[in-house]
C-alpha positions, 0 to 999 in steps of 0.5 A, spaced: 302 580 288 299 574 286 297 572 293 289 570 295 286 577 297 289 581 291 285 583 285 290 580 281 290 574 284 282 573 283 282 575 275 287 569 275 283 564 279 277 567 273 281 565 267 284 558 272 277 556 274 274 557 266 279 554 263 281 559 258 289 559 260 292 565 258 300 568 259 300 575 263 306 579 263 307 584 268 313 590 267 314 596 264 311 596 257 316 600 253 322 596 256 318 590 254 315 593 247 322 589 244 319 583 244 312 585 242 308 582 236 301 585 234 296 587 239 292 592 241 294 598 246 289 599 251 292 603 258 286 601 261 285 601 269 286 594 270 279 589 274 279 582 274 273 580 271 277 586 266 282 580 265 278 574 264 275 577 259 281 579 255 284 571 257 279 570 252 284 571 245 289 568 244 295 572 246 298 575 252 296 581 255 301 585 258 299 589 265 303 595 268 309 593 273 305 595 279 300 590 275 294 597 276 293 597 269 292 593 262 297 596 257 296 592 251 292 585 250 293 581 244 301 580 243 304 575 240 311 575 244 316 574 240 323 573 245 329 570 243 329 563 241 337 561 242 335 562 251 335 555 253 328 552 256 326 546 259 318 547 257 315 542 253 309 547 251 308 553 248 305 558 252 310 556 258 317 556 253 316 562 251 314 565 259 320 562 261 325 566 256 321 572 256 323 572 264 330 569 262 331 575 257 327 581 262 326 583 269 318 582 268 314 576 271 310 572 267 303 568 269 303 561 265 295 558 265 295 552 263 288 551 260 288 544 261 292 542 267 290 547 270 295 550 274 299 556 275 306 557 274 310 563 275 317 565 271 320 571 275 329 570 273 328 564 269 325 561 276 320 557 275 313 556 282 307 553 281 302 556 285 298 551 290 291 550 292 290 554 298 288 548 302 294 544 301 299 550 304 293 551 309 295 544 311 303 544 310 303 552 314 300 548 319 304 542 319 310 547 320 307 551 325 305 544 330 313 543 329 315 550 331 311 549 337 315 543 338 321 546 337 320 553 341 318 548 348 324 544 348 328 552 347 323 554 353 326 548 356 333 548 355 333 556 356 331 555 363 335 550 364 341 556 362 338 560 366 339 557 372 345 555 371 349 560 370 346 563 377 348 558 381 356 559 376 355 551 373 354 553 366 359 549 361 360 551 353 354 545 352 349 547 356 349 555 352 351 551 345 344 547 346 341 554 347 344 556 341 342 551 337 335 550 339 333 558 338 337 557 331 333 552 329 326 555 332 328 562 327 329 557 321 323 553 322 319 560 322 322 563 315 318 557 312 313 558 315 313 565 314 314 563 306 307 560 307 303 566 310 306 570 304 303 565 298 296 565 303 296 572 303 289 573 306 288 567 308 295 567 312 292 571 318 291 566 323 297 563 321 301 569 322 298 570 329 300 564 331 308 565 328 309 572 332 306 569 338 310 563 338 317 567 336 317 573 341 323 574 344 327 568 340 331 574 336 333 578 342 335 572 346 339 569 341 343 575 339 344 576 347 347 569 347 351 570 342 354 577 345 355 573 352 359 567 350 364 569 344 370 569 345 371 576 343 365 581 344 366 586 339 361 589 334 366 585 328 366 579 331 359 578 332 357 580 327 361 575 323 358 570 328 351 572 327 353 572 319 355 565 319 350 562 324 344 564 319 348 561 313 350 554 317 348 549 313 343 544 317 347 538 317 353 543 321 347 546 327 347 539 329 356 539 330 357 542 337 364 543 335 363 547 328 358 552 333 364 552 338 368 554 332 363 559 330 364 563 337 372 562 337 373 557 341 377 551 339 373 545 335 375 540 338 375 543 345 370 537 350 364 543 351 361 538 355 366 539 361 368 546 358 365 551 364 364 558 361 361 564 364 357 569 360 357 576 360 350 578 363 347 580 356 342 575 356 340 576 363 339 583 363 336 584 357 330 580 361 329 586 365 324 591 363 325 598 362 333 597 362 335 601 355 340 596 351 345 602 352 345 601 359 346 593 359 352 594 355 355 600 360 354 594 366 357 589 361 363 593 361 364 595 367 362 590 371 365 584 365 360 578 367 354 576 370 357 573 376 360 580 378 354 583 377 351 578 382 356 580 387 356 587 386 353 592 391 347 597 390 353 602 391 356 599 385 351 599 381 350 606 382 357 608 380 355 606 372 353 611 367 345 612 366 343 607 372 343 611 378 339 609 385 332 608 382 335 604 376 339 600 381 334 597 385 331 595 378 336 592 377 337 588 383 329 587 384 329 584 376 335 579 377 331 576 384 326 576 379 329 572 374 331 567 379 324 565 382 321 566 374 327 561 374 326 556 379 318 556 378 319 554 371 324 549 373 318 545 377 313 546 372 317 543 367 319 537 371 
């Protein structure tokens, strides 16, 4: 609501750049009225240069919870006294109670400092300048490139692997991890794109270029290697992976502990074969409903590799056509494979 490129984010940059301060409450008036002292109602269309000119008295003005009309202008907010705060000025201790007692987000001004605080839940941001999250998104994004070519290269380096049936439980974990942290690193940068609102375009970009494919191959990597391959374990799988504390990404046993296997298992020697998810999921125009029919009646890659044309037929919804698809898309994958192997050494 208040990110550049929005009408409410130019009338509060008017009253930040004139030095006014002001205390803007957004929320549904008639649940917010308890709170109210004095004023003048309004229940006009709401306009920027509406808002600084309004800024000008010394209340706060009330805007409708979509922040599309100015209802009240003017009022002394009186919330409850006994809610704890940690502000120093008055303006910013009553936003802060005000947002403790209601569901309503309120704008603190500050007139001489000339920084803008947001209080929603007795949370408190203060929103940066543009050119300083311009420069961290930036950062973020040099990072994730870094991230997303050492995926790159480890993928491959699976990939090849599990052709030729030398893959151990290491070399999927490395994957597993590299693609987590590629996909923790994007959310912030996606909180970045937010804050900049119009600003963020190329930055946004940028990010969905940088992350196609990541989501899909790491879940297909999860469904490959669980000990168990069921809807309920993998989806308790995924569930703690997305809540992993960082310091416990790094720990190649928790993450083994994560797929069912034993923590103190050696991954490095532990070979392990996938069930070919990840692999056909790579294949275009191959329904998901499809790979998993494969997946279960074949029960892993390195039965599919084996397996003739004729096999391949026999699996509901795949027929000649799509089995020679599936074989042209699998010799595919292993010279796209051996190519980027040479190119990345």
């Amino acid at each position: 609501m208040v990110a550049p490129g929005t009408a409410l984010r130019e009338g509060v940059d008017n009253i930040l750049h004139a030095r006014t301060g002001g205390l803007i409450v957004i929320g549904d008036a008639d649940e917010l009225a308890f709170l109210f002292s004095g004023g003048i109602k309004l229940d006009l269309e709401y306009s920027p240069a509406l808002l600084y000119e309004l800024a000008k008295m010394d209340g706060a003005i009330v805007l409708s919870s979509n922040a599309t009309k100015i209802a009240q202008v003017n009022v002394q907010l009186t919330p409850d006294p006994t809610i704890l705060t940690f502000e120093t000025g008055t303006r910013h201790r009553t936003a802060e109670r005000v947002s403790k007692q209601t569901d309503a987000l309120v704008v603190a001004i500050s007139e001489r400092r000339e920084v803008v605080s947001l209080y929603v839940d007795g949370v408190k941001y203060i929103l940066e300048d543009i050119p300083v999250v311009l420069a961290k998104a930036n950062q973020a994004l040099a990072t994730l490139d870094k991230y997303r070519s050492r995926l790159d290269q480890v993928s491959t380096r699976l990939t090849a692997l599990e052709f030729e049936g030398g893959a151990t439980l290491h070399d999927a974990l490395t994957v597993l991890q590299r693609a987590e942290l590629v996909t923790r690193m994007a959310v912030e940068i996606e909180r970045y794109i937010v804050e900049l609102g119009t600003e963020g375009r190329l930055i946004e970009m940028q990010l969905d270029e940088t992350m196609v494919g990541v989501s899909a191959d790491k879940a297909a990597l999860v469904h490959d290697y669980l000990m168990e391959d069921t809807d309920e374990t993998f989806a308790a799988a995924f569930d703690q992976l997305v809540r992993l504390p960082n310091q416990d990404l790094l720990d190649f046993g928790r993450l083994a502990e994560l797929l069912g296997y034993d923590r103190k298992l050696n991954t490095l020697d532990y070979p392990t074969s996938p069930r070919g998810f990840r692999i056909l999921g790579r294949i275009p125009r191959l329904p998901k409903l499809v790979v998993q029919r494969i997946v279960s009646e074949f029960g892993g890659l390195e039965e599919l590799l084996a397996a003739t044309d004729g096999e391949l037929e026999t699996v509901d919804g795949v027929g000649e056509i799509r089995a020679k698809d599936i074989r042209e898309g699998l010799r595919r994958q292993q010279e796209i494979n051996l190519v980027d192997r040479y190119l990345q050494t």
